[in-house]
C-alpha positions as CSV (number, residue, x, y, z in Angstrom):
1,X,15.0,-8.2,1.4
2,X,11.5,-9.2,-0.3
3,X,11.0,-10.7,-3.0
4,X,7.6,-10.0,-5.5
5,X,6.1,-12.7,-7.6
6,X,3.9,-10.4,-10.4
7,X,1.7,-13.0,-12.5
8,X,-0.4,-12.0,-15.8
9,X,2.0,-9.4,-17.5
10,X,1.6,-9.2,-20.8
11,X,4.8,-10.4,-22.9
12,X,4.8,-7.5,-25.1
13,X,5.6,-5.3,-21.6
14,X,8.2,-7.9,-20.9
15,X,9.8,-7.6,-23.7
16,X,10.2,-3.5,-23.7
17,X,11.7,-3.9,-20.4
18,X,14.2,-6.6,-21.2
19,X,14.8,-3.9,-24.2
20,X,15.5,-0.9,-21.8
21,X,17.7,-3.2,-19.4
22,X,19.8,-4.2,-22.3
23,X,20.2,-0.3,-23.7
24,X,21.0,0.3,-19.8
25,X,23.5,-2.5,-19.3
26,X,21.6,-4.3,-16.5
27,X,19.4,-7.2,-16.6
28,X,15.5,-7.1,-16.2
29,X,15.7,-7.9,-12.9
30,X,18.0,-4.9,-11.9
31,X,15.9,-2.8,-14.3
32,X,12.6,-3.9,-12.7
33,X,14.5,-2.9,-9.4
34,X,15.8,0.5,-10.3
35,X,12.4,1.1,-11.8
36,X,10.7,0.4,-8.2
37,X,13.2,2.4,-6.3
38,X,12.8,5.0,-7.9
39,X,9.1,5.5,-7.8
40,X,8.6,4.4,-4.1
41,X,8.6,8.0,-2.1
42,X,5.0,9.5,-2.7
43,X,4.5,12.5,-4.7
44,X,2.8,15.7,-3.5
45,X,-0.3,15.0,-4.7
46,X,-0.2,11.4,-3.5
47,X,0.4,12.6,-0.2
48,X,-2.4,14.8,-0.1
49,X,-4.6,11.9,-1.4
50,X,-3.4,9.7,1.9
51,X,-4.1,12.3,4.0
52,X,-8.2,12.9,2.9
53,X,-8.3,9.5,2.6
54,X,-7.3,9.0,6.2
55,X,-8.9,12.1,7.2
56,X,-12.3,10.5,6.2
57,X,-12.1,7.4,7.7
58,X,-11.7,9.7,11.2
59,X,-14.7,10.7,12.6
60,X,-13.3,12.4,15.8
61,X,-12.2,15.8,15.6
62,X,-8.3,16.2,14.3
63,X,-6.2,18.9,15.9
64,X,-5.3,21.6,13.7
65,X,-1.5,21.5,12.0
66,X,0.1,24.8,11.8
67,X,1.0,26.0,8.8
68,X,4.9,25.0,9.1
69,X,3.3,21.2,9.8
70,X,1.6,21.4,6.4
71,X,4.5,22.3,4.7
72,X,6.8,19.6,6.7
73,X,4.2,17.1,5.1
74,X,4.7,18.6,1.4
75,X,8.4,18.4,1.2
């Protein structure tokens, strides 16, 4: 597994976490973990974003997705 050294957070953000990890029974580290894991998948709208974003930087022409490819993408 990684590791993730984050430098410059403010102490007062510290502090709320260590707060939350203590009304959750873990310790900041395992709250800081459950925190990551659970906002790692992308969100619709995130998706979307990736794919303009991508879509931009291509300047050959993209096949077309069918419309059950789009929604495969959006679930």
């Amino acid at each position: 597994m990684g590791q993730v050294l984050i430098r410059n957070v403010p102490d007062e953000t510290i502090a709320s976490f260590k707060q939350k990890a203590e009304l959750n029974g873990r310790s900041l580290e395992q709250e800081l973990r459950e925190l990551l894991e659970a906002n790692k998948t992308f969100t619709t709208e995130e998706r979307v974003a990736v794919s303009r974003r991508f879509l931009a930087r291509c300047t050959t022409v993209q096949p077309s997705l069918s419309l059950e490819e789009i929604r495969e993408g959006l679930e």
